[in-house]
TITORPA-858489 format. One record per atom (N, C-alpha, C, O, CB): residue in one letter; x, y, z. Coordinates in steps of 0.1 Angstrom, whole numbers, padded with zeros to 4 digits, always signed. Glycine has a CB too. Example, Ala and Ser with C-alpha at 12.3 -4.5 7.8 and 13.67 -1.06 7.14 Angstrom:
BEGIN
A+0132-0057+0078;A+0123-0045+0078;A+0132-0033+0078;A+0142-0033+0085;A+0113-0045+0090;S+0128-0022+0071;S+0137-0011+0071;S+0129+0000+0079;S+0134+0011+0080;S+0141-0006+0057;
This chain:
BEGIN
X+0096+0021+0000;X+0102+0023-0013;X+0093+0015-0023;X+0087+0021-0032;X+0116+0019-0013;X+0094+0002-0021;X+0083-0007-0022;X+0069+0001-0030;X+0065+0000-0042;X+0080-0011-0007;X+0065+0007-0020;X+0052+0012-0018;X+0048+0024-0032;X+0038+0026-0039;X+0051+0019-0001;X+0063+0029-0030;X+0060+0046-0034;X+0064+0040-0051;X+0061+0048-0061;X+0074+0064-0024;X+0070+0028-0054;X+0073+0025-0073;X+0064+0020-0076;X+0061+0019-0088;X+0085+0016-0081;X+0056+0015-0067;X+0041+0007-0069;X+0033+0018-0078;X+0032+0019-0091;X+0030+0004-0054;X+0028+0027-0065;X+0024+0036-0069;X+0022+0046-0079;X+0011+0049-0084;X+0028+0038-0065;X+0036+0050-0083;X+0040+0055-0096;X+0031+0050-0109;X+0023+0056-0117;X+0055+0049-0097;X+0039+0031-0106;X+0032+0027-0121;X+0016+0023-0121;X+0009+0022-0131;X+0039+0014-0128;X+0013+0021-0106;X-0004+0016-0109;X-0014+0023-0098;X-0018+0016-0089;X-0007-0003-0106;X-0017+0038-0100;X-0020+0049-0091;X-0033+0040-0086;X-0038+0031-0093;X-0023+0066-0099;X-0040+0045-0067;X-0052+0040-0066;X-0062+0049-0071;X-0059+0058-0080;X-0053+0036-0053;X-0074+0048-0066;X-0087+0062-0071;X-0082+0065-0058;X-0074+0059-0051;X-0108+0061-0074;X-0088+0077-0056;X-0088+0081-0046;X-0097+0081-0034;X-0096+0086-0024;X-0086+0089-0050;X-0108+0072-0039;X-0118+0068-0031;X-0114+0055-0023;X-0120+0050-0014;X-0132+0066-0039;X-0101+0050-0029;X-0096+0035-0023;X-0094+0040-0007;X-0088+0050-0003;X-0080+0027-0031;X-0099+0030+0000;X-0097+0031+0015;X-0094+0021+0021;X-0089+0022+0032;X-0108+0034+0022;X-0094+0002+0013;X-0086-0008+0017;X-0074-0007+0015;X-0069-0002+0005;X-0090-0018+0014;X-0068-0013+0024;X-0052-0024+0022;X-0045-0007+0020;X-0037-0008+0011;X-0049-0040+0001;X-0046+0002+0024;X-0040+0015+0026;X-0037+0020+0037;X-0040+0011+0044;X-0046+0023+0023;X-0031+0030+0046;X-0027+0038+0053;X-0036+0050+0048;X-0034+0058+0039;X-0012+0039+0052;X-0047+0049+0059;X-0057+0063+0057;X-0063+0057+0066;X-0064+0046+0070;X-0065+0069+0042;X-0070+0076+0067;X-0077+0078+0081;X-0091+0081+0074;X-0100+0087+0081;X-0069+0093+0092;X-0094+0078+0064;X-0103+0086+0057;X-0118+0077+0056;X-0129+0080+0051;X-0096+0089+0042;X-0112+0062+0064;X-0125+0055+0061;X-0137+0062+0066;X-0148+0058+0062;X-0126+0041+0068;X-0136+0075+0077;X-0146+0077+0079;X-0155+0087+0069;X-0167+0087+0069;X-0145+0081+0091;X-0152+0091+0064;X-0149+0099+0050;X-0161+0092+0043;X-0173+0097+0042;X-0133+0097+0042;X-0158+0081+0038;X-0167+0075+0031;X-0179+0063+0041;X-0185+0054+0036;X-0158+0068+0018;X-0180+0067+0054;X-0193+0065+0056;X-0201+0076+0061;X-0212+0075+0065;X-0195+0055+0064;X-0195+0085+0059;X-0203+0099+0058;X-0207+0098+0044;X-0219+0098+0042;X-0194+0113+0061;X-0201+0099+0035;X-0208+0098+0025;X-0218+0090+0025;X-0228+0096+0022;X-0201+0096+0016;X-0222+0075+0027;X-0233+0068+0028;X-0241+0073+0033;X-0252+0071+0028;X-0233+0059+0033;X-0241+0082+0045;X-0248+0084+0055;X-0260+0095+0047;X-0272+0096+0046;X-0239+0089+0067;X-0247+0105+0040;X-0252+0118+0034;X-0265+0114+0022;X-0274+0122+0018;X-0238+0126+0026;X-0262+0101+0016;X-0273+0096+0004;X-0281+0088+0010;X-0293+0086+0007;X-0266+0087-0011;X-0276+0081+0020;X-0291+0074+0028;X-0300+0085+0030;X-0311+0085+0025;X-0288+0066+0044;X-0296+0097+0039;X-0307+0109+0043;X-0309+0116+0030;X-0320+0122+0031;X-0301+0121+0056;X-0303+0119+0016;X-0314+0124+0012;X-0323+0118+0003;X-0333+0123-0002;X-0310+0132+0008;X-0318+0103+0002;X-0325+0093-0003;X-0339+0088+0003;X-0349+0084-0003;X-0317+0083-0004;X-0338+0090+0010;X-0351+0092+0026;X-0357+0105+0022;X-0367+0106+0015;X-0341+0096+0046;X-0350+0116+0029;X-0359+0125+0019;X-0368+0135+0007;X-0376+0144+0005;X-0358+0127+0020;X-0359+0125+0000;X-0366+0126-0014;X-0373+0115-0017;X-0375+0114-0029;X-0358+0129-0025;X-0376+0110-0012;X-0383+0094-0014;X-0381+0087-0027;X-0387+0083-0037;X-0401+0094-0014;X-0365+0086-0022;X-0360+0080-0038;X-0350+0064-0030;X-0342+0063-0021;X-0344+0097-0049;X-0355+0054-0039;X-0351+0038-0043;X-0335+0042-0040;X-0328+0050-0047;X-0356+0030-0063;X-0330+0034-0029;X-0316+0035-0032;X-0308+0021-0029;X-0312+0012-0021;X-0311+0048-0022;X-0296+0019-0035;X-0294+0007-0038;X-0276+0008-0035;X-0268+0013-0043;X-0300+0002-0053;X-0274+0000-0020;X-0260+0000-0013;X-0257-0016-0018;X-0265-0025-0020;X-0260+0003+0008;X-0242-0018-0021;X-0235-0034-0023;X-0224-0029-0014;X-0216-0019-0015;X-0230-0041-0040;X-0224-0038-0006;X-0209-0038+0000;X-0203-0054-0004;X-0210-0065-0003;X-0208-0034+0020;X-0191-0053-0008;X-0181-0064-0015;X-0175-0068-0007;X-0166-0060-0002;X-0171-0060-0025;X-0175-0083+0001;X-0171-0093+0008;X-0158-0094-0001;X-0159-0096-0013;X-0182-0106+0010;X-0147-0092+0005;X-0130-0096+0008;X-0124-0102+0007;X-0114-0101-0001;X-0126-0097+0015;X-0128-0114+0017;X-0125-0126+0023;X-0114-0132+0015;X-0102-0135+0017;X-0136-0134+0024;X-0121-0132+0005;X-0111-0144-0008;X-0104-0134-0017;X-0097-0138-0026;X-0122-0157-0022;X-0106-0126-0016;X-0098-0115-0026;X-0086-0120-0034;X-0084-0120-0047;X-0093-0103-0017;X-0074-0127-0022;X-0058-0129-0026;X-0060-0139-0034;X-0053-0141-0044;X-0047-0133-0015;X-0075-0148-0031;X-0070-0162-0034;X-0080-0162-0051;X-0083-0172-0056;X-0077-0176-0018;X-0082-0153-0056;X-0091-0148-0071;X-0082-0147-0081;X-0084-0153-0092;X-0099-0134-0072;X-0073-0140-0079;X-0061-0138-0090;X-0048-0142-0093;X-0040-0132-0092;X-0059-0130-0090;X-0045-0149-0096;X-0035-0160-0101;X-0021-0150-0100;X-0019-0144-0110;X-0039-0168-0119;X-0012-0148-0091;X+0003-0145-0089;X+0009-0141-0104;X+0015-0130-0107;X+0012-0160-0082;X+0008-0149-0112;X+0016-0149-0122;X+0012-0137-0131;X+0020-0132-0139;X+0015-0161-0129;X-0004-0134-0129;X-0012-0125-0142;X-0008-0109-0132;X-0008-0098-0138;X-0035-0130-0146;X-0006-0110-0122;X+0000-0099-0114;X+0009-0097-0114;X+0010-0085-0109;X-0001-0098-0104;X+0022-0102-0116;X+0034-0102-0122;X+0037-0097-0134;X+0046-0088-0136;X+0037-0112-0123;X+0028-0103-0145;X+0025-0098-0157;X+0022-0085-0162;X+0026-0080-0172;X+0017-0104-0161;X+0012-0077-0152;X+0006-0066-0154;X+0019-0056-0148;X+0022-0044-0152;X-0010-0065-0146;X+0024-0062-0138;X+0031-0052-0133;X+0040-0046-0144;X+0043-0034-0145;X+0039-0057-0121;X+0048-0060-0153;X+0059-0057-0163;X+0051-0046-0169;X+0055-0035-0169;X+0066-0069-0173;X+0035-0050-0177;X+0030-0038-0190;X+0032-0028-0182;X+0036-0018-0188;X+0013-0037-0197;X+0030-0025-0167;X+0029-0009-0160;X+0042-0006-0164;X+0044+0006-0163;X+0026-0006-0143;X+0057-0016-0170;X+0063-0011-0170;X+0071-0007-0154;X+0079+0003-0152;X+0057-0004-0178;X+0067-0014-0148;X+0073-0009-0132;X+0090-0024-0131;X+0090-0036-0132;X+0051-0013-0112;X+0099-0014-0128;X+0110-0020-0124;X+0115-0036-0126;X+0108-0043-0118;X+0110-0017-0113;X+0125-0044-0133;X+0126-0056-0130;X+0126-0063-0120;X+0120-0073-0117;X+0131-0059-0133;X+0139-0055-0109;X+0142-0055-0096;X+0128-0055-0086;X+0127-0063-0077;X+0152-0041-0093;X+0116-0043-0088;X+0110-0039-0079;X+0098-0057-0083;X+0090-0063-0075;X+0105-0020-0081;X+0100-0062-0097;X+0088-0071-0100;X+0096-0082-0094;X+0090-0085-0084;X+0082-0073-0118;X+0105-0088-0094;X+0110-0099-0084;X+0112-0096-0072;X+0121-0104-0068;X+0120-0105-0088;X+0110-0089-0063;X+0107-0086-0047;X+0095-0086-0049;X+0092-0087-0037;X+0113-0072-0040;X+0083-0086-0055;X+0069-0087-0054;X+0069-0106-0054;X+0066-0115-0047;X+0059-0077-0068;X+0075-0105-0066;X+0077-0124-0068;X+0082-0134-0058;X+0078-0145-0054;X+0088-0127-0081;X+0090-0128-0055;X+0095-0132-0038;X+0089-0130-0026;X+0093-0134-0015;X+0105-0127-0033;X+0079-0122-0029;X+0070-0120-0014;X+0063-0132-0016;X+0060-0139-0007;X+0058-0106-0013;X+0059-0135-0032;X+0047-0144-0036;X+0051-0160-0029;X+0043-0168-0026;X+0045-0143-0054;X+0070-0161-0029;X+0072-0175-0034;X+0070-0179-0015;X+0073-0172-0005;X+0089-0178-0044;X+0065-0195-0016;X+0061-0201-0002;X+0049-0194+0005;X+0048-0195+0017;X+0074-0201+0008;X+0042-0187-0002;X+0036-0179+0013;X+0022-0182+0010;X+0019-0184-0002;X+0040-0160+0016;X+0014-0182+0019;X-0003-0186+0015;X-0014-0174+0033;X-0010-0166+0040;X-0004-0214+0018;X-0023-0179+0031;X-0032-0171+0038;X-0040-0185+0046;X-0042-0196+0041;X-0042-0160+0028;X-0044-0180+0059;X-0053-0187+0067;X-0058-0181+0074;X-0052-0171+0076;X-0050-0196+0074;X-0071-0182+0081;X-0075-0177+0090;X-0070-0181+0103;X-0064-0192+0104;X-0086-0179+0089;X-0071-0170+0114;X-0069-0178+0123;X-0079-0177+0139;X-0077-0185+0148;X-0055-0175+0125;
């Protein structure tokens, strides 16, 4: 339920393949695959970044995500069950 008012107010692209339910990652390394070979065969400069993760949660401050949720306009109810996921909880490796 959660998932599907999120949604609503802050749609992904459709190219999103993290932190989702999809089968599609393979999808987009076919696509790499498809511009590596014709980048090869056309003897054309080509230029891959892949974006390290790691710290992702730990970049954006709880509060300014809270905030954005209210401008989406997404639920009071649904913005304090996000706020309560937030409260006590942290990340470690293990």
């Amino acid at each position: 339920i959660l998932t599907a008012r999120l949604r609503r107010a802050c749609p992904i692209n459709s190219r999103q393949r993290g932190f989702i339910t999809s089968p599609h990652c393979s999808e987009n390394l076919k696509l790499l695959q498809v511009l590596i070979k014709h980048a090869k065969k056309d003897h054309k400069m080509l230029g891959v970044v892949f974006v390290n993760l790691a710290n992702a949660f730990n970049s954006i401050h709880h509060q300014h995500i809270l905030q954005v949720l209210q401008q989406k306009g997404v639920d009071g109810h649904i913005i304090n069950i996000v706020k309560d996921l937030y409260s006590n909880s942290g990340t470690w490796l293990a």
